[in-house]
C-alpha positions as CSV (number, residue, x, y, z in Angstrom):
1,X,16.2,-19.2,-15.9
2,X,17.2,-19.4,-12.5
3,X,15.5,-20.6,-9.7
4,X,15.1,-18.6,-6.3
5,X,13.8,-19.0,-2.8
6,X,11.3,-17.9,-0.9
7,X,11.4,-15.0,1.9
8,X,8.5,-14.5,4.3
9,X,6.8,-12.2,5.9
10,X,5.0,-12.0,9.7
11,X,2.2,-9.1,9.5
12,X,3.8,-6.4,11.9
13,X,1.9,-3.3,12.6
14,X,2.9,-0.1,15.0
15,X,1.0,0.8,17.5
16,X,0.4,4.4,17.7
17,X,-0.8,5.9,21.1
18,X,-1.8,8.9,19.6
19,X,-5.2,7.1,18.2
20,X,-5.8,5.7,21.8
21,X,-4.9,8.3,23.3
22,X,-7.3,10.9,21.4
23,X,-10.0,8.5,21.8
24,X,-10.6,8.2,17.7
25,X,-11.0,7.0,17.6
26,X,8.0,-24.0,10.5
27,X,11.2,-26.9,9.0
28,X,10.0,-28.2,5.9
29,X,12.1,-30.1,3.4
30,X,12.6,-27.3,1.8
31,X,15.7,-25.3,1.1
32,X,15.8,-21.4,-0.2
33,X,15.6,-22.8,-3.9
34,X,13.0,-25.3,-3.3
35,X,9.3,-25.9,-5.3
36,X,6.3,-25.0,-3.7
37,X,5.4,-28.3,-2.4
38,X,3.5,-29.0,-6.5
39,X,7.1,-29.9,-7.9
40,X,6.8,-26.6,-9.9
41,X,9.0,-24.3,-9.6
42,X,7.6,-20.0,-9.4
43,X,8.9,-19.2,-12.7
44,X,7.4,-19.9,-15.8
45,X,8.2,-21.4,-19.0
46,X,9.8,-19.1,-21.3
47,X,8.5,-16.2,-19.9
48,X,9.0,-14.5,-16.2
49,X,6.7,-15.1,-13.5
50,X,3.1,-14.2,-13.9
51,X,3.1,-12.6,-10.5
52,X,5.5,-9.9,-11.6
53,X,1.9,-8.4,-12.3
54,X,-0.2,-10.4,-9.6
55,X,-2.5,-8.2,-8.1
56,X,-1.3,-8.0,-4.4
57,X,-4.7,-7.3,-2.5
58,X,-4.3,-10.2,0.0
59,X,-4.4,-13.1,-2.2
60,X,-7.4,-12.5,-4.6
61,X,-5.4,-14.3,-7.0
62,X,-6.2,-12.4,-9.9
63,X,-3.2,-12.0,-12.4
64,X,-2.5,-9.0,-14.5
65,X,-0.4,-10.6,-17.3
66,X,1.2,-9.3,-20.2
67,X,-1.6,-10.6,-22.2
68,X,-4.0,-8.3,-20.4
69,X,-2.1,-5.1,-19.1
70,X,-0.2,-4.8,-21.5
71,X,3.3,-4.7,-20.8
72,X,6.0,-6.8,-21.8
73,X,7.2,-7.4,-17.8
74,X,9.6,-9.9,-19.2
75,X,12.8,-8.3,-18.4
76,X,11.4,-7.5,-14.8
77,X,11.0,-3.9,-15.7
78,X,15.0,-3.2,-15.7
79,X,16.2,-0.6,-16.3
80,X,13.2,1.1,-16.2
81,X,13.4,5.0,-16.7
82,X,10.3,6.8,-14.4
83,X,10.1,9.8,-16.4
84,X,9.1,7.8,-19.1
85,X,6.1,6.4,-17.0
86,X,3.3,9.4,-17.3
87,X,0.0,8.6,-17.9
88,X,-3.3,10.4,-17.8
89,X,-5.5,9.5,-14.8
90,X,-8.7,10.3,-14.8
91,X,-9.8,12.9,-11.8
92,X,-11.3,11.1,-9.2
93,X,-13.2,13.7,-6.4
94,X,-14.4,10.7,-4.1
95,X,-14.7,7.4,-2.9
96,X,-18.6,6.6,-2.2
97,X,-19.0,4.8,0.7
98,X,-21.5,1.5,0.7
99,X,-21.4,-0.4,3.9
100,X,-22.1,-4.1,3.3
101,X,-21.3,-5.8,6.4
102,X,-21.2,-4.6,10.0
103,X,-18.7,-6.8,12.1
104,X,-20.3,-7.6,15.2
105,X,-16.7,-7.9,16.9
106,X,-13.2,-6.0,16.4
107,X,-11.4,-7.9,14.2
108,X,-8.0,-9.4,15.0
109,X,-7.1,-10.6,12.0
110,X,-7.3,-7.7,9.2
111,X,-6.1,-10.0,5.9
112,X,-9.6,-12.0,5.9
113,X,-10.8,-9.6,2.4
114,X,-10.0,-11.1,-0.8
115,X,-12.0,-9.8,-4.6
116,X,-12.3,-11.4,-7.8
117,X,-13.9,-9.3,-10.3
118,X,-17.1,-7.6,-8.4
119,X,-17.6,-10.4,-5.4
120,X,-16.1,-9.5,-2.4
121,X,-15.3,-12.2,0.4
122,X,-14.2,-11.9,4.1
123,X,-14.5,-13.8,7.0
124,X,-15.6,-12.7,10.6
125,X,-14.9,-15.5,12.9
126,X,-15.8,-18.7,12.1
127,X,-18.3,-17.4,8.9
128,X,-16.8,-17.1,5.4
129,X,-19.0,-14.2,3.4
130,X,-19.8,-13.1,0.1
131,X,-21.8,-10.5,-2.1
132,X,-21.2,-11.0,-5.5
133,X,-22.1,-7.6,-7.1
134,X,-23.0,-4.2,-5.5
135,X,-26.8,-4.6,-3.6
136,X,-26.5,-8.4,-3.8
137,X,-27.2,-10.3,-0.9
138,X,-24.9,-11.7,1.7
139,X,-24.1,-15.0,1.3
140,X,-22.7,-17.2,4.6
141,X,-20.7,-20.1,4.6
142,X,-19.9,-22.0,7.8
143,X,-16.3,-22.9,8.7
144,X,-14.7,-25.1,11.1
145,X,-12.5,-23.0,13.0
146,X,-12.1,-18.9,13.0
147,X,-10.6,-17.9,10.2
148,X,-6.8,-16.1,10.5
149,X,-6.2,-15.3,6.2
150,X,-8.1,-15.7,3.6
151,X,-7.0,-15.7,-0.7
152,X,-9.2,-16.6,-3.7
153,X,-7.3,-18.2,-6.6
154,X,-9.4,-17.0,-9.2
155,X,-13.3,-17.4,-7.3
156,X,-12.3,-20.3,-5.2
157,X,-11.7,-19.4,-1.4
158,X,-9.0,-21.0,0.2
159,X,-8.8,-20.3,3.8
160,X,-6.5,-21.1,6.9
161,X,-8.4,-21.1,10.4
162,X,-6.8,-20.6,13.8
163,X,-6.5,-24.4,14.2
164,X,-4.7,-24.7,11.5
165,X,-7.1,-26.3,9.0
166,X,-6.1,-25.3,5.4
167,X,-9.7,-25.4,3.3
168,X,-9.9,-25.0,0.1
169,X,-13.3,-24.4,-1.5
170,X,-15.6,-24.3,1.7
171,X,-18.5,-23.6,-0.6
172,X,-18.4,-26.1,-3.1
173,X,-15.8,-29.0,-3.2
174,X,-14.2,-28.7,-0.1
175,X,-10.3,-30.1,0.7
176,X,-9.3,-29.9,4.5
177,X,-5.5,-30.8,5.0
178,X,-3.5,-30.0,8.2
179,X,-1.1,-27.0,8.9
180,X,0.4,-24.2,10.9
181,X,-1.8,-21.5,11.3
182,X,-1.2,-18.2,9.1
183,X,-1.6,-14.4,9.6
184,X,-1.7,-13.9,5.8
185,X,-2.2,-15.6,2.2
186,X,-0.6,-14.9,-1.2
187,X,-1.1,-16.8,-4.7
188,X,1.5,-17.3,-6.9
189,X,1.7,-19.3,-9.7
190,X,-0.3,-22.3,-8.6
191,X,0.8,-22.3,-5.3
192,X,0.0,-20.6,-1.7
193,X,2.1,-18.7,0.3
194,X,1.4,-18.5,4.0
195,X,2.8,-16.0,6.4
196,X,3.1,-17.6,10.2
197,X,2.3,-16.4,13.1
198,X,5.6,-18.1,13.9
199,X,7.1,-15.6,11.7
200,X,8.0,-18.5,8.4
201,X,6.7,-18.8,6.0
202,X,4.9,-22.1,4.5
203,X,3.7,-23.3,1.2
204,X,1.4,-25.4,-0.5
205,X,-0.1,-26.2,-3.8
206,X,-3.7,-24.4,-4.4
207,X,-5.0,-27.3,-4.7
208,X,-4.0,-28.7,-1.5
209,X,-2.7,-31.9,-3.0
210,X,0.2,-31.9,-0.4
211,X,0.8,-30.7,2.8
212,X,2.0,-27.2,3.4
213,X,5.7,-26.9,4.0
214,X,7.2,-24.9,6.1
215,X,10.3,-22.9,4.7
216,X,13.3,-21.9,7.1
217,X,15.1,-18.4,5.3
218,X,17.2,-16.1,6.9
219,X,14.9,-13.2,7.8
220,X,12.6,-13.2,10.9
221,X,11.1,-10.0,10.1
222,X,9.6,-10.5,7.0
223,X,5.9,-8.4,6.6
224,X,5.3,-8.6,2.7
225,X,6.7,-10.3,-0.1
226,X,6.6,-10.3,-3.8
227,X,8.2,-12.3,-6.5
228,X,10.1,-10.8,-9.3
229,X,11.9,-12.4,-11.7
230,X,12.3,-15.1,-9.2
231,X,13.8,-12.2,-6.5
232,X,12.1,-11.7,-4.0
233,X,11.1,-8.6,-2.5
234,X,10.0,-8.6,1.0
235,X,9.4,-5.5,3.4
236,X,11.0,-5.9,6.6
237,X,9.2,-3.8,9.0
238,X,11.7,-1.0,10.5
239,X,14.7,-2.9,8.5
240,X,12.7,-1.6,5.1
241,X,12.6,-3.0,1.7
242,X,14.8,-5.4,0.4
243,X,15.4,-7.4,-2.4
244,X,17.2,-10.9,-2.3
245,X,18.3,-14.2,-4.9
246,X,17.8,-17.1,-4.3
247,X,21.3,-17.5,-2.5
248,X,20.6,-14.6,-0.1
249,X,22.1,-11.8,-1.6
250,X,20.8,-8.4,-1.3
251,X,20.7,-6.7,-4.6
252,X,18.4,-3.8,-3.5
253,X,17.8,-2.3,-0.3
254,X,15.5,1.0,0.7
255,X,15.7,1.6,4.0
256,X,13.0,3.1,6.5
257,X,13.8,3.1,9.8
258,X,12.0,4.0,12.7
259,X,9.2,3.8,10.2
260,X,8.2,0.4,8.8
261,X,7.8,-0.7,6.0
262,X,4.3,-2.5,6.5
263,X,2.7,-4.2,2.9
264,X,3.9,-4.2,-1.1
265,X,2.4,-4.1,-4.0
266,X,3.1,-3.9,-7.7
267,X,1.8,-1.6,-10.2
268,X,1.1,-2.0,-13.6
269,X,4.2,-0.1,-15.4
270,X,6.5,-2.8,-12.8
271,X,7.1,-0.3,-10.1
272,X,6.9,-1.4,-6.3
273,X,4.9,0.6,-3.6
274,X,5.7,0.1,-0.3
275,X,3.5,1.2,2.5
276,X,5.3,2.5,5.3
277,X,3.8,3.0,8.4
278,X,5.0,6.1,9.8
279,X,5.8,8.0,6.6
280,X,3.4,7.1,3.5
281,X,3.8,5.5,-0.1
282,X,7.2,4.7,-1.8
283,X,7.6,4.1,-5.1
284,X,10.5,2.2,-6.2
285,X,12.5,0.9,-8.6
286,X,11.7,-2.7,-8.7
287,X,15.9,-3.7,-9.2
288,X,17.8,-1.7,-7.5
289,X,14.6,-0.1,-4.9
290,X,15.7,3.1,-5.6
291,X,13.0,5.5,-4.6
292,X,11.3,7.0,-7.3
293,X,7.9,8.8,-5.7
294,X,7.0,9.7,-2.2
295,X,3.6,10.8,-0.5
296,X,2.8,11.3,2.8
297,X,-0.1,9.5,4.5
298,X,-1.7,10.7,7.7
299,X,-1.8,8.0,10.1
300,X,-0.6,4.0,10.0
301,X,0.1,3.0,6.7
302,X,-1.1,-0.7,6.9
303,X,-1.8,-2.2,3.6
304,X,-1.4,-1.4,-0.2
305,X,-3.4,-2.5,-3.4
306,X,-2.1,-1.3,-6.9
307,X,-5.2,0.0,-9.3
308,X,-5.2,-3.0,-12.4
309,X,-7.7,-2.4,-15.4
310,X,-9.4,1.4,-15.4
311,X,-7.9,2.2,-12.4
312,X,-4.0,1.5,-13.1
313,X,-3.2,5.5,-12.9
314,X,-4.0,4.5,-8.5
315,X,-3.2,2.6,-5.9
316,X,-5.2,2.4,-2.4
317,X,-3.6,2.5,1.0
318,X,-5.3,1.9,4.2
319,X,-4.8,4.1,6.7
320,X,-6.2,3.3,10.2
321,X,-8.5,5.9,10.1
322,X,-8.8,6.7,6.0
323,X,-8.8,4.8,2.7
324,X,-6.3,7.0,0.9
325,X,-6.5,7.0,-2.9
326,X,-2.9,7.9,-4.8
327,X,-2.6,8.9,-8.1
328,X,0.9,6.8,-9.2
329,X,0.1,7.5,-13.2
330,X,3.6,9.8,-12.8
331,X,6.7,7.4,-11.1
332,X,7.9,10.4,-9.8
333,X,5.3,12.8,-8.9
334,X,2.9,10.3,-6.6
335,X,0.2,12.3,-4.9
336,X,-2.9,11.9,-2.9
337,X,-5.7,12.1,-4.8
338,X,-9.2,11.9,-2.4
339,X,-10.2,9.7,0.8
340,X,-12.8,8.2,2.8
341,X,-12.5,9.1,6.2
342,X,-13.1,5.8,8.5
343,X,-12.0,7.9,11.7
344,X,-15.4,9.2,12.6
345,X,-16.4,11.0,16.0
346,X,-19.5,8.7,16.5
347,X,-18.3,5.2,15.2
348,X,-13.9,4.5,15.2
349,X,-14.7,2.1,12.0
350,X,-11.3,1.7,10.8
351,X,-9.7,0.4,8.0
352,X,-7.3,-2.3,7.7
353,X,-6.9,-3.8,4.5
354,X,-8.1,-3.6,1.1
355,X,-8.6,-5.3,-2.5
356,X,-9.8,-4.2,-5.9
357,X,-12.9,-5.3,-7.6
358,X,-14.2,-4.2,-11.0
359,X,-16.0,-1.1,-10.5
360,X,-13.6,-0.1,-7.4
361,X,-12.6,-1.4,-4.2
362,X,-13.1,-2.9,-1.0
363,X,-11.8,-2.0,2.6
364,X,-12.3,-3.9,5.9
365,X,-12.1,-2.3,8.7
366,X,-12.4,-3.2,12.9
367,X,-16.0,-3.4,12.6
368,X,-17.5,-3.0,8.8
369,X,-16.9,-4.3,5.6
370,X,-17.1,-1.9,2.7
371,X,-17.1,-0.9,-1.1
372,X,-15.5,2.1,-2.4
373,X,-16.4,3.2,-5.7
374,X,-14.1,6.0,-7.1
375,X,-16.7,9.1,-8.7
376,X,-15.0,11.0,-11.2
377,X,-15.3,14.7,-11.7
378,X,-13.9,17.9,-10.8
379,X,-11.6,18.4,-7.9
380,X,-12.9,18.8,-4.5
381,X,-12.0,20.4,-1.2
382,X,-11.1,18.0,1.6
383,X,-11.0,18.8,5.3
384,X,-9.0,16.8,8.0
385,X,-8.8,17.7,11.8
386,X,-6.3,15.2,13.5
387,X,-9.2,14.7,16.7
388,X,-12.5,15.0,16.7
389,X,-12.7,14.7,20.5
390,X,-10.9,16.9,23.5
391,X,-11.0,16.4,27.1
392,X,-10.3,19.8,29.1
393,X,-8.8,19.4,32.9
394,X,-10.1,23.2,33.9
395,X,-9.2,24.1,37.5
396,X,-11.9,25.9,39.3
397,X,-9.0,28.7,40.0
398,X,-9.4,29.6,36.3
399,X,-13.1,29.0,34.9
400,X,-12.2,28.5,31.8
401,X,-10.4,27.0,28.9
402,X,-9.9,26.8,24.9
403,X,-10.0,24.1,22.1
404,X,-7.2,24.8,19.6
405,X,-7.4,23.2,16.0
406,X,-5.6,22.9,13.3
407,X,-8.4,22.5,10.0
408,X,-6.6,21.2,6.9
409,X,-7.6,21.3,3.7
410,X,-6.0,18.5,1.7
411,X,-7.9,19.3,-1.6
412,X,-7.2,21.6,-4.8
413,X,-9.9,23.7,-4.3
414,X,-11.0,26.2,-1.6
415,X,-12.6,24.7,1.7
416,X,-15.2,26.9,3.2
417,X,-16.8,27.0,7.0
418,X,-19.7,28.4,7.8
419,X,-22.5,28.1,10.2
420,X,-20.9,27.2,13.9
421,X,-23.2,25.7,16.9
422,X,-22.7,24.0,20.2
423,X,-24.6,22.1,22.3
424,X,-24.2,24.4,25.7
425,X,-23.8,28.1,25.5
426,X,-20.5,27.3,27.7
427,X,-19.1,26.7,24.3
428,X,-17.9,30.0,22.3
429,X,-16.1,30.0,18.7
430,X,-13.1,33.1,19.0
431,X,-11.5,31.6,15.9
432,X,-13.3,30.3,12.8
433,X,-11.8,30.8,9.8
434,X,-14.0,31.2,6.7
435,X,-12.2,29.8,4.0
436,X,-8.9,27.7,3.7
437,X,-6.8,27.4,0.2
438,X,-5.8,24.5,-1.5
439,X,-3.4,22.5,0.2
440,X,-3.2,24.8,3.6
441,X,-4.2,24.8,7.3
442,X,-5.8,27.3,9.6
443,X,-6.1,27.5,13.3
444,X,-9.7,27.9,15.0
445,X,-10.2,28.0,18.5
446,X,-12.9,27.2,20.6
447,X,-13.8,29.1,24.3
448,X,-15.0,27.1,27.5
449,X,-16.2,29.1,30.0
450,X,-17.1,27.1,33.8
451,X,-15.3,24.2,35.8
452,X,-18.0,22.6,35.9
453,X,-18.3,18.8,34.3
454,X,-19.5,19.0,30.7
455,X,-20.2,16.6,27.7
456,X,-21.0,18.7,24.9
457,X,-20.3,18.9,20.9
458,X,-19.7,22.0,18.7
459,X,-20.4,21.7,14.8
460,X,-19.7,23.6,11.6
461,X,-21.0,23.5,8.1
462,X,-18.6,22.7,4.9
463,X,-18.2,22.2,1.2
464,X,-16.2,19.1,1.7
465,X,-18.5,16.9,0.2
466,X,-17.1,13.9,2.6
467,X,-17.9,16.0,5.4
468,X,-20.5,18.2,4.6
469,X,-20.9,18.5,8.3
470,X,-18.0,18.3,11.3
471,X,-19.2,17.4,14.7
472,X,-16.4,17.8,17.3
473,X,-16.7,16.7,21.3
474,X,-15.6,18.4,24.1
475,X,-15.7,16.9,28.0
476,X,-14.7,19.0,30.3
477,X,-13.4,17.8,33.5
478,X,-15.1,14.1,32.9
479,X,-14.9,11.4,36.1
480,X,-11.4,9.4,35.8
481,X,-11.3,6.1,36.5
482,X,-10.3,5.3,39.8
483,X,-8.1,2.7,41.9
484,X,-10.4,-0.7,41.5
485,X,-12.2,0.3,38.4
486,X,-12.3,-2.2,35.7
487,X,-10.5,-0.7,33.0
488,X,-11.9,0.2,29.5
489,X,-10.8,-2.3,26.7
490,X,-9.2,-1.4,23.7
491,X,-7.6,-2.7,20.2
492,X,-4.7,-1.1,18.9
493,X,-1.8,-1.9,16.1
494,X,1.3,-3.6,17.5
495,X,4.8,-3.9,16.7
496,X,4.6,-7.4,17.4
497,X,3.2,-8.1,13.8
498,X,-1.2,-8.1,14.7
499,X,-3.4,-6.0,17.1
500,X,-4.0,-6.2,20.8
501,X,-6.9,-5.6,23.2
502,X,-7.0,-5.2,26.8
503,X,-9.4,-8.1,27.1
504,X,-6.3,-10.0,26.2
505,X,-4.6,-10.1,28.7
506,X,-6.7,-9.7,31.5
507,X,-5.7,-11.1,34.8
508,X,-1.7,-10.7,34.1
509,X,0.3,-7.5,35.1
510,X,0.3,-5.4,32.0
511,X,2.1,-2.3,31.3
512,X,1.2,0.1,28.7
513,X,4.2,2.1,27.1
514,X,2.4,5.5,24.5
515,X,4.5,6.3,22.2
516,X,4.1,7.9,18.6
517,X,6.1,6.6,16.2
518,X,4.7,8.7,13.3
């Protein structure tokens, strides 16, 4: 079998002004064919990698192997025909929602989930957490530094802290060795793979028997990789998805640009998803990363998990504001299938990343940490409004203004609205539609009457059992900050590879370019 190199990855999000905007809210001794630091090379003996089916949730380490997903993966899937991929999925028509951590902080460093069976693990600063089963209580673990990435091979945490402490096992029998600090953490095959916040990538043995090693490749760009066949697939931000040998060669290519190609995963039937912020969910031919599939995902496509066990017909993308559920049981006919809406008017949770666990998964987000159990049953409407906040600039010449919204109902069954109120009889409905079909969009409109300065909220009733109720705000003609006010901080996606707040970079000149890249 022949032995190939490693290509990394640096984290690289977009930042998309439209969410601020709206107010919704190093060189190692190691060359490209070199072991992993455990004088083992990736492959394995007599068979192909193991992590052709690693499950690629941010380093939970958990393996779906031939032995258990049954498929021979040994010839890397190729040649693979899609049609011949179809399998029944079971209808899902939500994902219920149980919060089990609120983040005291935004986080800046989304790949800190990992889950292994039903215990979910994340880190918020310098505290490594756990709950080991739905209701359980939180358990909390003390670390020596912030943590940056966290991965669990098999239950063991192994964790990588902004000083650049590499700790396996902080709960039990603890190893500390020294190394560059990471922004992400992937298992493969007995050894660690660590994307740098210099933009390498280092690696190490799990078992932190030797010190990591830096590994100096050709790319600079690299967000995601995974191994196949001892190629390696990486996604490479606005230069898309590639995948390379061991001597550098490209022998696939997809390309995205301006979106980017953010995270990767693999599903069970040997596919690649990619999710691309700016477009959706691809699914590819794992050789020659031919597209296969499409769907179109509202919002920054940030991080993908591919569905193992029961829930192989789906894979889970986080979207800024949603968890997005696809149904991928047909190569060539992806689709969205339901969501949890993290975009709230009262609470911009978020979701950044996200890992499976046995009855479902988990998402963490800028300030919460939650499960998401899939309910199956019949299909179900689902609204989306892109805001669920307007400011209204109404001269005093005119004495009035409007709202204008688009409702869409993403769902295969009719969406109904009924039962409009405001907070302040300035506020009017001219527009309401009663009842949107599958899969459309209708226009309401909402009538301000006065000048005068206003904070005030208009709600509707619906059968979207996600949002049973839609609150929407309206300020009308609100105070603006003025010369010598302290600005209000924020944390937005960047396309330098993390997020950025305000706070940041306070006391430097800073200029803020808005752009939407979607």
């Amino acid at each position: 079998m022949r032995r190939r190199g490693l290509l990394f990855y640096i984290v690289m999000l977009v930042c998309i002004a439209s969410f601020v905007c709206c107010g919704d809210d190093g060189t190692g001794g190691s060359d490209a064919g070199s072991d992993l630091g455990d004088g083992s090379d990736l492959s394995t003996t007599g068979t192909d990698s193991a992590d052709d089916s690693t499950d690629m949730d941010g380093g939970d380490g958990s393996t779906a192997s031939d032995e258990n997903d049954g498929n021979d993966l040994e010839d890397g899937t190729d040649g693979i025909d899609a049609t011949d991929v179809t399998i029944d999925a079971p209808t899902v028509n939500q994902l219920v929602p149980e919060k089990i951590a609120s983040l005291s902080t935004p986080t800046m460093y989304p790949y800190v989930l990992a889950a292994e069976g039903n215990h979910v693990n994340w880190c918020e600063g310098d505290i490594l957490y756990r709950q080991v089963s739905s209701g359980a209580d939180v358990e909390a673990t003390p670390l020596p530094g912030v943590c940056m990435a966290l991965a669990l091979d098999g239950d063991i945490p192994i964790v990588v802290t902004t000083d650049g402490s590499w700790i396996r096992d902080p709960r039990g029998e603890t190893v500390v060795i020294e190394g560059p600090t990471a922004r992400r953490l992937r298992i493969f095959d007995g050894a660690i793979l660590a994307v740098l916040e210099s933009g390498q990538l280092a690696s190490a043995p799990t078992d932190l028997s030797l010190q990591p090693e830096v590994i100096a490749l050709p790319e600079d760009n690299i967000r995601d990789v995974l191994i196949i066949d001892n190629d390696f697939v990486v996604a490479l931000g606005t230069g898309g998805v590639k995948r390379y040998t061991a001597d550098g060669v490209t022998v696939g290519s997809f390309p995205t640009g301006p979106a980017m190609a953010n995270s990767l995963a693999r599903t069970n039937d040997g596919f690649i998803l990619a999710a691309i912020a700016g477009d959706g969910l691809s699914l590819l031919d794992s050789d020659s990363l031919q597209k296969l599939g499409h769907t179109k995902i509202r919002g920054v496509a940030l991080d993908v998990i591919a569905g193992q066990g029961d829930l192989s017909s789906f894979a889970l993308v986080s979207g800024w504001g949603r968890a997005e559920l696809v149904n991928v049981s047909d190569a060539q006919n992806i689709s969205s299938v339901v969501r949890e809406d993290f975009r709230l008017s009262s609470d911009a949770a978020r979701v950044l990343s996200v890992a499976q666990t046995t009855t479902g998964f988990a998402a963490y987000g800028l300030n919460h940490v939650t499960r998401l159990t899939p309910e199956i049953g019949e299909p179900v409407p689902q609204l989306y409004i892109d805001k669920l906040r307007r400011r209204l600039d109404i001269s005093p010449d005119f004495g009035s203004g409007a709202v204008g919204i688009l409702v869409f109902n993403d769902g295969d069954v009719e969406l109904t609205l009924t039962g409009f109120r405001a907070t302040s009889d300035r506020l009017t409905i001219s527009e309401l539609p009663e009842t949107i079909g599958p899969k459309a969009v209708e226009f309401m409109q909402v009538d301000v009457a006065g000048a005068a300065p206003l904070e005030a909220t208009f709600s509707f009733d619906t059968n979207d059992p996600d949002n049973a109720t839609v609150e929407y705000s309206v300020e009308v003609n609100p105070n603006l900050l003025q010369v010598g006010d302290v600005a209000p901080d924020f944390l937005v996606p960047t396309t330098a590879g993390g997020f950025s707040t305000l706070a940041a970079v306070a006391g430097t000149v800073t200029y803020l370019k808005f752009f939407n890249a979607l």
